[in-house]
PASEBA-1860 file (N, C-alpha, C; in nm, 3 decimals):
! residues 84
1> XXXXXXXX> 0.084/-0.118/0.000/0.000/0.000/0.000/0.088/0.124/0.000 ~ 0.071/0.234/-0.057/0.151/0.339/-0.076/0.087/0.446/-0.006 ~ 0.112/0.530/0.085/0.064/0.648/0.156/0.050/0.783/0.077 ~ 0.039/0.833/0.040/0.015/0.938/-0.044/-0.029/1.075/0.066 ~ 0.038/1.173/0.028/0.033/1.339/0.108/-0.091/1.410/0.013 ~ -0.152/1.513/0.099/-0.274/1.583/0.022/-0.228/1.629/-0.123 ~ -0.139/1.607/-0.173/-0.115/1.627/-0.288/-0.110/1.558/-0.455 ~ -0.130/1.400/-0.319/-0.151/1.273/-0.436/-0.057/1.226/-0.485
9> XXXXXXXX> 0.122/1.276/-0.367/0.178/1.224/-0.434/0.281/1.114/-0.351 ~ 0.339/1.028/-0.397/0.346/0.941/-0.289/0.561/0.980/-0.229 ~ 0.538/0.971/-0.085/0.637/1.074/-0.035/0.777/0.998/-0.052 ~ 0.760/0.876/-0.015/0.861/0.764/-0.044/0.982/0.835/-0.176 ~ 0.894/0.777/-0.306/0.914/0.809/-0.394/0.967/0.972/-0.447 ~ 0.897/1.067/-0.391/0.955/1.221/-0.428/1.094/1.186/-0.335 ~ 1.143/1.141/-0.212/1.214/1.154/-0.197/1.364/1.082/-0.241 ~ 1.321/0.959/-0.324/1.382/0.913/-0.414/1.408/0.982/-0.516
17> XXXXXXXX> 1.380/1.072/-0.587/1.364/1.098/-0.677/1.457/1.287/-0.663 ~ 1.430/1.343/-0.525/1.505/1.462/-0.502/1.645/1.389/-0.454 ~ 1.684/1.238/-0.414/1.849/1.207/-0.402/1.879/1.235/-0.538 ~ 1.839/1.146/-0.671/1.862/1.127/-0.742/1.900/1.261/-0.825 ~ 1.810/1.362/-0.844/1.821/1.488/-0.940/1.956/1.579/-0.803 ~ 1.948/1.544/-0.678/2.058/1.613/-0.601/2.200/1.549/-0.651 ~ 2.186/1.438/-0.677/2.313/1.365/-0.713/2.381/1.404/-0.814 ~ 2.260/1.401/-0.920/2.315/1.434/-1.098/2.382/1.564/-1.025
25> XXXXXXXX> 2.296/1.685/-1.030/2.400/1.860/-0.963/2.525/1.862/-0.881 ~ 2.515/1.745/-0.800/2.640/1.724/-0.777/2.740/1.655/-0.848 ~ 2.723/1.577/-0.923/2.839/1.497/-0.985/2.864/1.601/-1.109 ~ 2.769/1.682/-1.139/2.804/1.782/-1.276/2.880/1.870/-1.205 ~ 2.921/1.928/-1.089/2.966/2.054/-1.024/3.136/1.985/-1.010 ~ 3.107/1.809/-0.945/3.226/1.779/-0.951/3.316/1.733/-1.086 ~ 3.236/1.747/-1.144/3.310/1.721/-1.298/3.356/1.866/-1.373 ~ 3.288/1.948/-1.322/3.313/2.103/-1.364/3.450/2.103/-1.288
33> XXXXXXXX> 3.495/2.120/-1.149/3.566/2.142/-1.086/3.671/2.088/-1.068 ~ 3.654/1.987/-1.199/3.813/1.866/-1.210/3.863/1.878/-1.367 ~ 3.765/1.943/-1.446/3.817/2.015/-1.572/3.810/2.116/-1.596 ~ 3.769/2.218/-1.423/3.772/2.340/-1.518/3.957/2.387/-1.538 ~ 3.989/2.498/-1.614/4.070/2.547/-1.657/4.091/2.687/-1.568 ~ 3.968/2.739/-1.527/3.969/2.877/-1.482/4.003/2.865/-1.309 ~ 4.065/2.973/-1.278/4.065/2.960/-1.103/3.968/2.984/-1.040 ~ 3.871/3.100/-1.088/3.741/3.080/-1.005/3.687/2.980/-1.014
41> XXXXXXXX> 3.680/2.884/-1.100/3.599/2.772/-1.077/3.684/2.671/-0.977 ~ 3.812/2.639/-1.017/3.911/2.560/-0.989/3.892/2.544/-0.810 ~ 3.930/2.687/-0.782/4.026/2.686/-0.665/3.904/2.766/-0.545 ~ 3.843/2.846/-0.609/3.767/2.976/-0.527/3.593/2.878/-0.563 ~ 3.580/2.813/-0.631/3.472/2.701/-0.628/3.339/2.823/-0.656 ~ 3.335/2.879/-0.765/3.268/3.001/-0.775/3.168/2.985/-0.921 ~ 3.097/2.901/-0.890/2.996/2.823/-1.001/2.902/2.763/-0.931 ~ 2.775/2.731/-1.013/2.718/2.674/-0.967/2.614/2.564/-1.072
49> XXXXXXXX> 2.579/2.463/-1.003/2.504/2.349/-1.136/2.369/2.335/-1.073 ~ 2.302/2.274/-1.175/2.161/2.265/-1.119/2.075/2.216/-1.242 ~ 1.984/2.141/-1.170/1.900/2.100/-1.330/1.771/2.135/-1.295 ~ 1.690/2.140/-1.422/1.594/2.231/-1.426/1.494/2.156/-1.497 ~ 1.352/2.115/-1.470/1.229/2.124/-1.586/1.243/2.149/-1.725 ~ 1.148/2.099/-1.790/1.148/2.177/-1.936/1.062/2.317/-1.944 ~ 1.016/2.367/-1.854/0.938/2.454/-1.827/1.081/2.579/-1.752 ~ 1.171/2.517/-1.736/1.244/2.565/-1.675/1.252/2.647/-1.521
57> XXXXXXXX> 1.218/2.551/-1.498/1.185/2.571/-1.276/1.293/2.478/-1.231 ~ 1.336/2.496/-1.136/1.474/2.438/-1.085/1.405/2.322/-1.000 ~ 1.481/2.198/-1.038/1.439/2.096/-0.967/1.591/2.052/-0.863 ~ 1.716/2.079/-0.890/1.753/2.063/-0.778/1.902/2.136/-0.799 ~ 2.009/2.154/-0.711/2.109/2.262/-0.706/2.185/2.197/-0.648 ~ 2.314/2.173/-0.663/2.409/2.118/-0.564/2.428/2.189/-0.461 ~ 2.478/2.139/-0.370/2.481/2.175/-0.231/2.643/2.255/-0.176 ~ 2.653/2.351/-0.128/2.803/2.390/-0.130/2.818/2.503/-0.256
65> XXXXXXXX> 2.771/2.525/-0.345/2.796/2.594/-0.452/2.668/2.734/-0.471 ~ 2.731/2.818/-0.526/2.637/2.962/-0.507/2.516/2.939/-0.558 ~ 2.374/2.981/-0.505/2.273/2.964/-0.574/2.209/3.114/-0.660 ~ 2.287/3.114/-0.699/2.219/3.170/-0.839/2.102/3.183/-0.912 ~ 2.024/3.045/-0.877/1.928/2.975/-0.925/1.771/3.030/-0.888 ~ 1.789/3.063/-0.702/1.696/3.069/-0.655/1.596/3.220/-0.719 ~ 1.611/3.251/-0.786/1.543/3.386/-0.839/1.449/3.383/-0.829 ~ 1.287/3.489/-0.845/1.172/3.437/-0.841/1.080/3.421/-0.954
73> XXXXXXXX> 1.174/3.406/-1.106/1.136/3.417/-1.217/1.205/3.268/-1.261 ~ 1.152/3.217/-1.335/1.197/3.103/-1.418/1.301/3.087/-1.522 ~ 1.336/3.068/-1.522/1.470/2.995/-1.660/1.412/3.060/-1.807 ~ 1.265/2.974/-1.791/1.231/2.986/-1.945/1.152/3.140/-1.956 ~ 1.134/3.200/-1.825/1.071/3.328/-1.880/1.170/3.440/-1.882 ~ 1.266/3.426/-1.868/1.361/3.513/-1.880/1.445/3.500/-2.005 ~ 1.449/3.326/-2.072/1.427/3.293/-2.208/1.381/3.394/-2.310 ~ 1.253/3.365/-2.305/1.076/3.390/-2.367/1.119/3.538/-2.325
81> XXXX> 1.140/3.638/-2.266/1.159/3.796/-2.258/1.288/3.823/-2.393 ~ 1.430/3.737/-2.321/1.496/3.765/-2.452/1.474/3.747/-2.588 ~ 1.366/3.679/-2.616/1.382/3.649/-2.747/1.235/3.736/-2.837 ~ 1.174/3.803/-2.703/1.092/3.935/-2.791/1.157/4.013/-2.851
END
């Protein structure tokens, strides 16, 4: 039987699912930080990764690294503005 939150969605699972998208942001930040070339990235760790929706809403951010991310506008509408 699966428990499900007023939202219908089952909690187990979202939290499977936020290791998983936390993991990818992290293993991309540590792969940035073992080829980057530049010293801010290198040494001063001054980047940040994160993956995002196709709607472009941030689904998760590595941990330790600047969030940048958290803005209160979306990826894709700041897209969709540049390209008026």
């Amino acid at each position: 039987m699966c428990i499900r939150d007023s939202t219908g969605a089952d909690p187990v699972l979202l939290e499977v699912f936020n290791n998983l998208y936390m993991s990818i942001a992290e293993q991309m930040g540590e792969a940035l930080r073992l080829t980057a070339q530049s010293v801010n990235i290198k040494e001063r760790l001054d980047f940040s990764c994160a993956v995002f929706n196709r709607e472009g809403r941030l689904v998760a951010t590595a941990s330790g690294t600047f969030k940048y991310w958290l803005a209160p506008t979306t990826l894709s509408s700041k897209i969709g503005a540049a390209s008026d």
